[in-house]
C-alpha positions in Angstrom: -252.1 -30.2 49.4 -253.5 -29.1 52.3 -255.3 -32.3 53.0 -251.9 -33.9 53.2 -250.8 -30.8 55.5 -253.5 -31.8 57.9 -252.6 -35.6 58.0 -248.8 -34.1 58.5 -247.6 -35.0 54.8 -245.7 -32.6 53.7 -245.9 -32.0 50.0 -243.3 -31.9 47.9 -242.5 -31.0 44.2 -242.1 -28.4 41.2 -243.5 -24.7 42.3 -247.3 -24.7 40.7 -250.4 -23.0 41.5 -250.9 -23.3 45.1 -247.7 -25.7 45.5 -245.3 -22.9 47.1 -242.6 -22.5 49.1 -245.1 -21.6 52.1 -247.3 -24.8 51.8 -244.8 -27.6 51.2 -240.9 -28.5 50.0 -240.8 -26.8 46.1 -238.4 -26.5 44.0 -238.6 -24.1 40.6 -240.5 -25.2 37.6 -237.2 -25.5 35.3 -235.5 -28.6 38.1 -234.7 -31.7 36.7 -236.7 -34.7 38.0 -233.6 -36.0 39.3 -232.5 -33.0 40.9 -236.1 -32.6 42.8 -235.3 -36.6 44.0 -232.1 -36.1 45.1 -233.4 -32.8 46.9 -236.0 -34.5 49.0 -233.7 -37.9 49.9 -231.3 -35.3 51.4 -234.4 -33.5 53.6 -235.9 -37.3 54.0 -232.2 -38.1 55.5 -232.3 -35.6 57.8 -235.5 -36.6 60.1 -235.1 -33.5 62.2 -234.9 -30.9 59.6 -237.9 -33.2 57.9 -239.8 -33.0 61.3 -239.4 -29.2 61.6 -240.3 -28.5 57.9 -243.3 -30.5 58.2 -244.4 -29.1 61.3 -244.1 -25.5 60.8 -246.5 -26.3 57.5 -248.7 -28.0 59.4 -249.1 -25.3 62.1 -249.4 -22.8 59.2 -252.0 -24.3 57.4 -253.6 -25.4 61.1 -253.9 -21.6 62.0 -254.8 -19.9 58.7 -256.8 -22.6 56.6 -260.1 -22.8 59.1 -263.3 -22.5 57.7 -263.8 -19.3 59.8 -260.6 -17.7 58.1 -262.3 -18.7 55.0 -265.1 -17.3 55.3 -263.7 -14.1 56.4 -262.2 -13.5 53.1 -265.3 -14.4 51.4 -267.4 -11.8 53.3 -264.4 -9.2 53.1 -264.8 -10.0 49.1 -268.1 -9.5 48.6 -268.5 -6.6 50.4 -265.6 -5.1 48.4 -267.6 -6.6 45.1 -270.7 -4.8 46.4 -268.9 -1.5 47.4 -267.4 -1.8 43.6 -271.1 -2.3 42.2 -272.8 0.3 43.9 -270.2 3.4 42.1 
């Protein structure tokens, strides 16, 4: 998913694991298969709202996803981890 973010693909499909509404174009687990097709022809159909969805994921993912973000929350982890171990 966020691979295709970065290449400006914007993923689409049923709500799962990291597949949400602030990554890509989800609809709920229980949607038909034709109900998620006919869902992403009518946001295919309209190239600008198309555009603006999947540029405001890419510039989401651009901004938060960076390795240095990443490692952020690792370090903020472990040093919650190693607070928890040393009670």
């Amino acid at each position: 998913m966020f691979e295709a973010l970065s290449h400006k693909a914007l993923p689409f499909g049923w709500e799962v694991g990291d597949l949400t509404s602030e990554f890509g174009f989800v609809v709920p687990k229980n949607t038909s298969t034709r109900m998620l097709v006919e869902q992403v022809a009518l946001l295919w159909n309209d190239s600008e709202k198309f555009e603006e969805l999947t540029e405001s994921k890419f510039n989401l993912v651009s901004s938060k996803h960076t390795w240095k973000s990443i490692f952020y929350e690792y370090d903020k982890l472990f040093k919650e981890l190693l607070i928890e171990d040393s009670l």
